[in-house]
C-alpha positions, 0 to 999 in steps of 0.5 A: 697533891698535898699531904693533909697534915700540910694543907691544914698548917698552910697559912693565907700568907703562903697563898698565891693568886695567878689568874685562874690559880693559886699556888700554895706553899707547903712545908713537908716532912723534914728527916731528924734534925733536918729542915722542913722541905717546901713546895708549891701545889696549885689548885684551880681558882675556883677551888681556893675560892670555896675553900676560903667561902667554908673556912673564912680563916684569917691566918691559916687556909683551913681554920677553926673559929679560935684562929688555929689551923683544924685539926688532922683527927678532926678531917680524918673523921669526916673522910671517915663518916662520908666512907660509911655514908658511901658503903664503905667501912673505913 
């Protein structure tokens, strides 16, 4: 699992396709003066491939049509709007 602040900066470049997977490099949290942790998460082919179909980035995996990265305000809403459609007030 990725946090959505590291998901949202992950670059195609930090994309890597193995048969049914693809692995993604994340920069995590680093503490005060010390680097950003990295990791590998794996997501299901088919995953990656819907996600690439939505966005269309050419830099970032999640993009806007400016070529930055969406925004973290922006994916909060939509968790958000789709709580409320559930019946749940978030």
């Amino acid at each position: 699992a990725a946090r959505v602040s590291e998901a949202l900066n992950a670059r195609l470049d930090d994309c890597t396709v193995k048969d049914d997977w693809v692995f993604i490099r994340v920069k995590g949290k680093g503490s005060k003066g010390k680097a950003y942790k990295e990791r590998d998460i794996e997501v299901p082919r088919s995953l990656f491939d819907e996600i690439r179909e939505e966005f269309a980035g050419e830099v970032f995996l999640f993009e806007t049509k400016e070529h930055k990265p969406v925004d973290r305000s922006y994916v909060s809403g939509i968790i958000k709007r789709m709580g409320n459609r559930c019946g749940r007030n978030i």
